[in-house]
N, C-alpha and C positions, 0 to 999 in steps of 0.2 A: 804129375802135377807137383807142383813144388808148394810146400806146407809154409806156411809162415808162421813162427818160434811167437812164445811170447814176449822175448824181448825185443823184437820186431815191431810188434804191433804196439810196445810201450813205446819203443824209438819214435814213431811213428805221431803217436798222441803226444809224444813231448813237441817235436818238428810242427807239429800244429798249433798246442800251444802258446808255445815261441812265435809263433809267425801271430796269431793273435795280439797275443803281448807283444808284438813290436809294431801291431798295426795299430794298437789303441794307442801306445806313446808318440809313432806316429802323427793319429789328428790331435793330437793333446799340444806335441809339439809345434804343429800346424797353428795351430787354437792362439797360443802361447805368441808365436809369433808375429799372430793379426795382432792380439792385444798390446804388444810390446810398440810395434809400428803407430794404433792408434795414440797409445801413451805419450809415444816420442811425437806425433805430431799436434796431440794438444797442450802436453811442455810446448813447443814451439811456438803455436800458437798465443798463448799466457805470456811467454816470452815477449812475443811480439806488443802484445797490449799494456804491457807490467812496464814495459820502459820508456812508454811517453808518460805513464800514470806516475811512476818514479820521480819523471824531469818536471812533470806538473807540479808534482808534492816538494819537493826541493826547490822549485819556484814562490811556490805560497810559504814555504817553512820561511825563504830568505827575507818576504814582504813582512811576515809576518815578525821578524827579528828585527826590521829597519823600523815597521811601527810602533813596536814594543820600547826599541831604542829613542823613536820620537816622543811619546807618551811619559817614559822616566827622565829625557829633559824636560819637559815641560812641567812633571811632579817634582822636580828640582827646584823648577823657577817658582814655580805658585809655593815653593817650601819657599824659598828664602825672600818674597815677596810679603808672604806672611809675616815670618820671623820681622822684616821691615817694617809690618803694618801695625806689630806690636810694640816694637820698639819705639816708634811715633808715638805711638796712642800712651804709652808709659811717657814720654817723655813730653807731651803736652799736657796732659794728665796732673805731672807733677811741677811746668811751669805754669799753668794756667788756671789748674783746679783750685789750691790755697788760696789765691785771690780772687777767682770769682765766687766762692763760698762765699767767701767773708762780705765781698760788694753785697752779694744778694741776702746775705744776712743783715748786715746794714740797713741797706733798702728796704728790707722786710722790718726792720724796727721804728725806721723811722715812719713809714704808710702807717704803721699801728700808731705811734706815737700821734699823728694826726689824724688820723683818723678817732681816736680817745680822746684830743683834746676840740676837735671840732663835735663829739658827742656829747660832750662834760658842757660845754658851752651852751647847747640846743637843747636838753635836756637839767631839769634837776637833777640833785648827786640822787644814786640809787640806795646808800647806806648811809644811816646816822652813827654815830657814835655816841654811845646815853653809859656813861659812868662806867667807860673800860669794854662793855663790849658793842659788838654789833649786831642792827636790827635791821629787818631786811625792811624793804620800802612797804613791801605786803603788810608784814606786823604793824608798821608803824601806821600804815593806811587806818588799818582796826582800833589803833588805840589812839590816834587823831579823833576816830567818828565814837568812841568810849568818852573822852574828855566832853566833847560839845554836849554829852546827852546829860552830861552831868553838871 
């Protein structure tokens, strides 16, 4: 019978081993594989869906650039509409304001004016003048009804 050495039966348990250790890297690399194909085919996928969603978004960025671009003329024009409406309002302002002041001040003197002497007329005066100063109609009511009692 033939004996078998201990370095035999080491060779042995390494050659086993090794056959081990290349059958777990084996399904590991297997493993690896599946994941790398799933990977690539949901990139792919993504891919597929990213480049209508891309051309959608570079469609609405360009609308949204054209209505931005319509929005700043028109805050251009209501600016310089403005700027117009002030300019008017200054410039009427100052042809029209100094003389209507002054009519409606006029006007406002002279309603009083008649209006005082159409009161002065329909009424007695309301103040006397008795040796430099003045008495009011009231006092002088009291000292009109003082004289009679006396």
């Amino acid at each position: 019978m033939h004996t078998v050495s201990g370095g035999e039966v080491a060779g042995i348990l390494v050659a086993v081993f090794w056959a081990i250790l290349v059958s777990f890297l084996a399904v590991a690399l297997a493993r690896l594989a599946q994941t790398l194909k799933a990977t690539t085919k949901l990139v792919a996928d993504v891919t597929d869906q990213a480049v209508p969603l891309l051309a959608d978004a570079s469609t609405a960025v360009r609308s949204a650039q054209t209505q931005i671009d319509r929005v700043d003329a028109i805050a251009s024009d209501v600016q310089e509409v403005t700027s117009n409406a002030s300019a008017l309002s200054t410039t009427v302002a100052s042809t029209f304001g100094g003389p209507l002041v002054k009519v409606a001040a006029f006007g406002y003197g002279v309603r009083r004016a008649i209006g005082r002497r159409e009161s002065d007329s329909a009424k007695e005066p309301r103040r006397t003048v008795i040796v430099g100063r003045t008495v009011s109609s009231a006092r002088r009511g009291k000292r009109n009804t003082r004289d009679k009692k006396d």
